[in-house]
TIMIVEX-639544 format. One record per residue (C-alpha): residue in one letter; x, y, z. Coordinates in steps of 0.2 Angstrom, whole numbers, plus 2048, in hexadecimal, padded with zeros to 3 digits. Example, Ala and Ser with C-alpha at 12.3 -4.5 7.8 and 13.67 -1.06 7.14 Angstrom:
2
A83E7EA827
S8447FB824
This chain:
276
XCF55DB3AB
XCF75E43BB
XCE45ED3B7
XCDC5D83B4
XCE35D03C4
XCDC5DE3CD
XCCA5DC3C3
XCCE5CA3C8
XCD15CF3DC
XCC25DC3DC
XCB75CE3D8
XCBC5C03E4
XCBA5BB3F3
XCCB5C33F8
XCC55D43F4
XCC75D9404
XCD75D4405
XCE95DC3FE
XCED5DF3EE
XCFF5DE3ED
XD085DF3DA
XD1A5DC3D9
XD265DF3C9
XD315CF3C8
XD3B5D73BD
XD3E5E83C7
XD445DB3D6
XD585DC3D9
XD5C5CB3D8
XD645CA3E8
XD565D13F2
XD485C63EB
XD475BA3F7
XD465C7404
XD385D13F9
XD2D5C13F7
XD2F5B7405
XD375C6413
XD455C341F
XD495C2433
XD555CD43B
XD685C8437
XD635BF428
XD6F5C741B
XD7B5D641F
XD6E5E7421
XD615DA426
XD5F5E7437
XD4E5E243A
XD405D4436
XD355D7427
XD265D141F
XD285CC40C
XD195D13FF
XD125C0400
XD105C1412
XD0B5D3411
XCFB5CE403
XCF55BF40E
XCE45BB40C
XCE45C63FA
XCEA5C53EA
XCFB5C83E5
XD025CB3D4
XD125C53CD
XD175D03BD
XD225C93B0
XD245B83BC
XD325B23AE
XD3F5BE3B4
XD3F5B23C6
XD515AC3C9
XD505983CA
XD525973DD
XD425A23DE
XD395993D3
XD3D5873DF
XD375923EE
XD275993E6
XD235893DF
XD255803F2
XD1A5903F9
XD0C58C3EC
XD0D5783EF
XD0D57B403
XD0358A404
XD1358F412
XD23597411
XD3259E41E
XD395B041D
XD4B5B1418
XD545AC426
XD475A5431
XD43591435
XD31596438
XD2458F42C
XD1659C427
XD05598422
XD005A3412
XCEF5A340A
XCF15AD3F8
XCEB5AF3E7
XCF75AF3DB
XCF65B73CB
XD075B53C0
XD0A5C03AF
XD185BF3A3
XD1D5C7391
XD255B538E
XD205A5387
XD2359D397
XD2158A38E
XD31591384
XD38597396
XD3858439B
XD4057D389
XD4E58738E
XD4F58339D
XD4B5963A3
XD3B5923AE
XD395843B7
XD2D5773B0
XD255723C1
XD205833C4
XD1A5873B4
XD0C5783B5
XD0B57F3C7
XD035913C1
XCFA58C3B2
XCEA5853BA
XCE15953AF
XCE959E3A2
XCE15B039C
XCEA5B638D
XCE85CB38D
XCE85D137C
XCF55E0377
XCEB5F0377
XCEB5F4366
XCE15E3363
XCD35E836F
XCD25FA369
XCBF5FA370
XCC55FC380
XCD160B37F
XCC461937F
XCBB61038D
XCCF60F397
XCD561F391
XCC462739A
XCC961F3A9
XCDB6233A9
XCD86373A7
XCCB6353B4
XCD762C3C0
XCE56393BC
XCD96473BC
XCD46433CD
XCE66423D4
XCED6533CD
XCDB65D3D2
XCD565E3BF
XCC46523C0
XCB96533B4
XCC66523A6
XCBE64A395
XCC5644385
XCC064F374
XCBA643365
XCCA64735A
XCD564336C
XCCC62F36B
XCCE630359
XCE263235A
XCE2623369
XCD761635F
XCE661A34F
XCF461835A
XCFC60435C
XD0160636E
XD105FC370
XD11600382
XCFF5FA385
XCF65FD391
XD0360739E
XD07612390
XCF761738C
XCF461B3A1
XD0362739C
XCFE631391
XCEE634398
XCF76393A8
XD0164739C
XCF464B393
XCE964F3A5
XCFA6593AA
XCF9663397
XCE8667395
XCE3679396
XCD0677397
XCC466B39B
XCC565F38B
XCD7655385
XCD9658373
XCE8650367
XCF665F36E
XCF365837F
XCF9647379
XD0B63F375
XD11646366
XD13632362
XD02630364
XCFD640358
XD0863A34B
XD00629348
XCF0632346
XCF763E339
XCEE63232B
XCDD632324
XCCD63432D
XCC6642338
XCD6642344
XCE1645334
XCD865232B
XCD565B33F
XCE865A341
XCEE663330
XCDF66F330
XCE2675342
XCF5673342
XCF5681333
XCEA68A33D
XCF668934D
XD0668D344
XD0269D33C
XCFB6A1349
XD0B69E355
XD156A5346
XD0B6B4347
XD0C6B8359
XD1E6B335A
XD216C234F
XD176CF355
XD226CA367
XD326CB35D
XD376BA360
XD336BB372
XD296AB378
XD226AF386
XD1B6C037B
XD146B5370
XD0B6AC37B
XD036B9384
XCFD6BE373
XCF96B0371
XCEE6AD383
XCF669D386
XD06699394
XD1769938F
XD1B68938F
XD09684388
XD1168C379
XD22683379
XD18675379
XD10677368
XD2167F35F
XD2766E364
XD1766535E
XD1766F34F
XD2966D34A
XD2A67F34A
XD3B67E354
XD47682348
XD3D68B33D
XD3C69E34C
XD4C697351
């Protein structure tokens, strides 16, 4: 959600302007207010200064309200009166404020059903649904996950000092089987272990969650490279665990690979309990 309203924001008018996104579900409900709309000095007891809310903070850009349904009540009134007026006052203050936003709102929930239960206020809800984009569950678009995974191990590449890093075949093979409940954050994840996990210049299946290695233990060319190369990987590691005498870090200098490297694949292997 959060990677569409910034496509949405790059290609305005406001691209020039902040991007600000905010969680509405990682707000403390009794900061809220504060976060959104800021506060004067004195406002509420720790109030020790005046401060800007995020709304105020992205004018003239774009902000993005994640999972808008978790908004207690009394927000939702203010929010709505913010988007009918295009104004608002910090907590605390008797100063009206211009603000010229783009608001971007996302939710989980069937907002409509919000209303029927008298969850979400039904002024409001007419009030954000001018256009409605619905975002297909990853698994549905399964196209696009080679084309995101790429730019997530670039991005995560970049940030640790490993650019260049590149997915192997068999590596897009196991994402493209795997149902990704966690969409789209979740597949940011494990490209950002498997950029940490890599060994060389190319992610294979071992660098990815063992979850996401399992559901590729099928049919097809991911399947038949995960049997033939996990054979291949556990005499090997039984062998080398031997010649050290149990001793791991032995082992794994026989086997020119680091320590933990090699922890790694016992775990991956289910080899644990089998060299105690």
């Amino acid at each position: 959600k959060e990677l569409a309203a910034r496509a949405l924001h790059a290609a305005s008018g406001r691209r020039e302007g902040a991007f600000v996104a905010i969680n509405c579900a990682a707000l403390p409900e009794n900061l809220v207010e504060s976060e959104l709309f800021g506060h004067e000095k004195g406002a509420f007891t720790g109030a020790a200064g005046q401060k800007k809310g995020k709304l105020e903070m992205a004018a003239g850009g774009t902000v993005l309200l994640d999972e808008i349904g978790e908004l207690p009540m009394v927000v939702q009134a203010k929010l709505l009166r913010v988007l009918q007026q295009r104004e608002f006052e910090r907590v605390g203050g008797t100063r009206t404020i211009p603000l010229d936003i783009r608001l971007v709102a996302a939710t989980n929930r069937e907002l409509k059903d919000e209303v029927k239960e008298g969850r979400f206020r039904e002024d409001l809800f007419h009030r954000l649904n001018v256009v409605t984009l619905r975002l297909p569950a990853l698994r549905e678009r399964a196209q696009d996950i080679p084309e995101l995974a790429g730019h997530f191990l670039a991005l995560s590449g970049e940030r640790f000092g490993r650019k260049g890093l590149r997915l192997s075949e068999t590596a897009v093979e196991c994402l493209l089987r795997y149902s990704w409940p966690g969409n789209v954050r979740e597949l940011e994840n494990a490209m950002e272990r498997a950029a940490v996990l890599c060994e060389s210049g190319e992610v294979g299946p071992e660098d990815l969650p063992e979850s996401v290695v399992e559901a590729a233990s099928g049919d097809g060319i991911a399947g038949a490279y995960q049997k033939n190369v996990g054979e291949a990987k556990r005499e090997a590691i039984m062998r080398a665990w031997g010649q050290a005498k149990g001793d791991y870090k032995g082992a794994a200098k026989v086997l020119g690979i680091h320590p933990n490297s090699l922890l790694r694949l016992v775990r991956n292997l289910g080899l644990r309990e089998l060299l105690g």
